[in-house]
N, CA, C and O of each residue as an XYZ file, in Angstrom:
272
protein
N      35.338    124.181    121.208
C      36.186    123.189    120.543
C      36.223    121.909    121.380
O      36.318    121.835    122.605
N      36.132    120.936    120.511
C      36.263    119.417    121.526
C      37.736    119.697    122.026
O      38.602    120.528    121.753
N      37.604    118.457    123.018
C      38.799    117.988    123.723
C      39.540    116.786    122.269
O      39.058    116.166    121.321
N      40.769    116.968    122.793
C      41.190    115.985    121.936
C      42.027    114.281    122.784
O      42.890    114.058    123.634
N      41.115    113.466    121.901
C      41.077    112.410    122.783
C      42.380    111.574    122.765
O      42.585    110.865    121.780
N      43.508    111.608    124.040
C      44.505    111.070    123.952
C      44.795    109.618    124.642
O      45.831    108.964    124.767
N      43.743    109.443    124.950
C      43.484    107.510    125.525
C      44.241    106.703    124.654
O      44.658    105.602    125.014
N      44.483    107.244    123.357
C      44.898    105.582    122.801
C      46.157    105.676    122.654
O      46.922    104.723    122.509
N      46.592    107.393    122.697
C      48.287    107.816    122.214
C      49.388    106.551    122.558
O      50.186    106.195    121.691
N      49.351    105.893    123.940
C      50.319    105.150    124.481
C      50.016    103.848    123.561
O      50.879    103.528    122.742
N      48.871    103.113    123.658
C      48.850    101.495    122.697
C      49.271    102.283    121.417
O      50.389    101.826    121.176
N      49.079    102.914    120.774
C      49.913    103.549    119.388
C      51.509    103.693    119.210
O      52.314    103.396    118.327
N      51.579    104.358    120.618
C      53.308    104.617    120.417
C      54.056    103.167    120.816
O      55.177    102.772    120.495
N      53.228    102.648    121.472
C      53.665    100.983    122.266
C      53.782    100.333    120.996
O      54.861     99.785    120.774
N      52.883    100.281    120.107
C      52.755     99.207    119.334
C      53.719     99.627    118.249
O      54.389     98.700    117.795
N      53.934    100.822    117.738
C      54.767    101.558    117.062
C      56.161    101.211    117.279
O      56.774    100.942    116.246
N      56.858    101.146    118.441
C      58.133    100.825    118.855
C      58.170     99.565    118.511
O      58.899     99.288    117.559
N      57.401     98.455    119.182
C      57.284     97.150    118.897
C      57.724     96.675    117.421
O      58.568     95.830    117.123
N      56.825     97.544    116.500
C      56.403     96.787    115.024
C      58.294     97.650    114.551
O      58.882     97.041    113.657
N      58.860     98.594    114.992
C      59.990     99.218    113.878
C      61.227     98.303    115.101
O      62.414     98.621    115.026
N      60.807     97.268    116.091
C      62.236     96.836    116.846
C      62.063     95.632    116.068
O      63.137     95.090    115.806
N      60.817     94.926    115.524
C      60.720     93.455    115.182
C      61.547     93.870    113.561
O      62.523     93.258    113.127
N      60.866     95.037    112.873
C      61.496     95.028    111.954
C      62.999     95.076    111.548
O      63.561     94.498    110.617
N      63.360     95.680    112.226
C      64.903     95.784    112.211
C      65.736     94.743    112.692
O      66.858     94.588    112.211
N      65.340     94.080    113.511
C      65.790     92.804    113.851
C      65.651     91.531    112.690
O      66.348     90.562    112.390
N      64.487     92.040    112.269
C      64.405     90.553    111.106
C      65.741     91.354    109.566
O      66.600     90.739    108.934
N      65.455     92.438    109.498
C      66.349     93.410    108.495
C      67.818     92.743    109.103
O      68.621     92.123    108.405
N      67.903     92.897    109.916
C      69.619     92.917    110.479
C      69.745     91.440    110.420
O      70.783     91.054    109.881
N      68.911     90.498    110.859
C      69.225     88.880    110.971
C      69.234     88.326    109.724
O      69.408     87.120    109.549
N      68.983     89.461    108.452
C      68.821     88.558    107.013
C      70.707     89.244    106.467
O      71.294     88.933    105.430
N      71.087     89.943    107.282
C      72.464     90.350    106.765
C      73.596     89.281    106.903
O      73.813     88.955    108.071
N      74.170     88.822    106.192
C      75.873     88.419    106.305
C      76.661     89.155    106.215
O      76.939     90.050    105.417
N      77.322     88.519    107.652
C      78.600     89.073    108.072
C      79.326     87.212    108.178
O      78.994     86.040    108.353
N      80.610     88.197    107.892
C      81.956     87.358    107.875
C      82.243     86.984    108.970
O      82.118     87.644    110.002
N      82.823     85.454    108.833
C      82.910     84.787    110.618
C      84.157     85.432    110.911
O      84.092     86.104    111.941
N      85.353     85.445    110.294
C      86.133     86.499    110.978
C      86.726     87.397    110.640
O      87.732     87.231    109.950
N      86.288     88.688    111.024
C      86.141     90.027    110.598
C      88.012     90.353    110.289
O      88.420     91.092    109.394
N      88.799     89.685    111.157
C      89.984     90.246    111.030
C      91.027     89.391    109.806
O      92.191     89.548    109.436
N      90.280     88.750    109.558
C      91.193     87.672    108.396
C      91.238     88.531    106.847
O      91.737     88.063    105.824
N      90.624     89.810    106.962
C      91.253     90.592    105.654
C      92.615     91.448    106.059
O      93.009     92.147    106.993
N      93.102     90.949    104.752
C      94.541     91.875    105.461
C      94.621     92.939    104.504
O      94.088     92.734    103.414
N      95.182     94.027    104.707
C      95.179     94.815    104.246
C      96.553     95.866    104.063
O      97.237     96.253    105.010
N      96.763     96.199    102.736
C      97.854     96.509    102.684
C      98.361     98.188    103.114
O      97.485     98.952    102.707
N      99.094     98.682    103.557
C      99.593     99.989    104.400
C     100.094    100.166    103.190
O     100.740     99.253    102.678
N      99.849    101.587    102.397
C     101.129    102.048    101.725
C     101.312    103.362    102.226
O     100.468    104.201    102.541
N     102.722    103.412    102.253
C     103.230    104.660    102.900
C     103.870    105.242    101.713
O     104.790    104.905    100.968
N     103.089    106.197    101.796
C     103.681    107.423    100.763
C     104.860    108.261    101.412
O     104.844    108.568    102.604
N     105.767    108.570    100.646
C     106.625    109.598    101.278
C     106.872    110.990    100.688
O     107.406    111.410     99.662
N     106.129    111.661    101.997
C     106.231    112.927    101.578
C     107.058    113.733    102.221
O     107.505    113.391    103.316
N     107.473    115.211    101.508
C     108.273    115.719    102.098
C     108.144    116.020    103.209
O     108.997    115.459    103.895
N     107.272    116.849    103.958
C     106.994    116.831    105.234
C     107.002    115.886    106.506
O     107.156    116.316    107.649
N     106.811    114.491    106.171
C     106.853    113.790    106.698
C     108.349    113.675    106.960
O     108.419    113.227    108.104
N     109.529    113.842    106.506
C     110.862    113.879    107.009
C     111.571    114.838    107.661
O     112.657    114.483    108.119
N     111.209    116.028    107.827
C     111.171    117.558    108.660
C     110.171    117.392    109.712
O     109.202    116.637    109.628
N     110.437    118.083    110.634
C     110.056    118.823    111.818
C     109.755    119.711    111.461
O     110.502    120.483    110.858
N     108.520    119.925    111.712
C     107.550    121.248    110.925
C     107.138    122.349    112.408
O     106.954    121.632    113.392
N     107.048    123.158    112.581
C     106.463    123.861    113.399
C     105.350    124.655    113.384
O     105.576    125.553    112.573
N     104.075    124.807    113.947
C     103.029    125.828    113.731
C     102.824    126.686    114.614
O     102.614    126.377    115.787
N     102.852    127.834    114.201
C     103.116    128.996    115.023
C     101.730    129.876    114.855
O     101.439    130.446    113.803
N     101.092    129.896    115.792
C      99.414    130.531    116.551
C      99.862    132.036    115.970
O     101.061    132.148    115.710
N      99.106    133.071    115.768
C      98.973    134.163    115.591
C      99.219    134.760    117.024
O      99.734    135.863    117.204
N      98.874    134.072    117.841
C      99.170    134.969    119.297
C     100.314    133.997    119.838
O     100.382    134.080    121.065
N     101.109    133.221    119.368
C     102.592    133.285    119.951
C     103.235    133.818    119.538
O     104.347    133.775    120.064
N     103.112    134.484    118.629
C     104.623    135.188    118.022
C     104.552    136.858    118.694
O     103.674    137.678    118.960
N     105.603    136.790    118.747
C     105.680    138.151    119.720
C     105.088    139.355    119.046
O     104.884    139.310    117.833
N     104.837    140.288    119.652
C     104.080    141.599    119.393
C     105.246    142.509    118.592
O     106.318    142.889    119.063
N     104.758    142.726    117.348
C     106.135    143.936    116.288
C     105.077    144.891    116.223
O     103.901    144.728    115.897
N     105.826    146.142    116.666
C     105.086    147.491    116.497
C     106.196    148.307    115.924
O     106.009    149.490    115.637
């Protein structure tokens, strides 16, 4: 069986990285973004639920004491 010839593997993977960093850079530089990200305001609604006004407790299967 031949050898298999790996001389060029590196200019391939070199040029490979190169051609998918230029691309993404020109992809990302054709995007708009908003000059300022924080000038949407946004509204909080608070639901009220029952739980939310109690003190709830959760109790592990291995804290509660041993009943035999």
């Amino acid at each position: 069986m031949p050898q298999l010839d790996t001389s060029t593997w590196l200019t391939t993977i070199l040029s490979m990285i190169i051609t998918l960093f230029i691309v993404f850079q020109l992809k990302i530089s054709k995007l708009n973004f908003p000059l300022n990200p924080m000038s949407k305001i946004t509204n909080k609604h608070k639901s009220n639920n029952p739980w939310e006004t109690k003190w709830t407790k959760i109790y592990s299967p291995h804290s509660l004491s041993q009943q035999s």
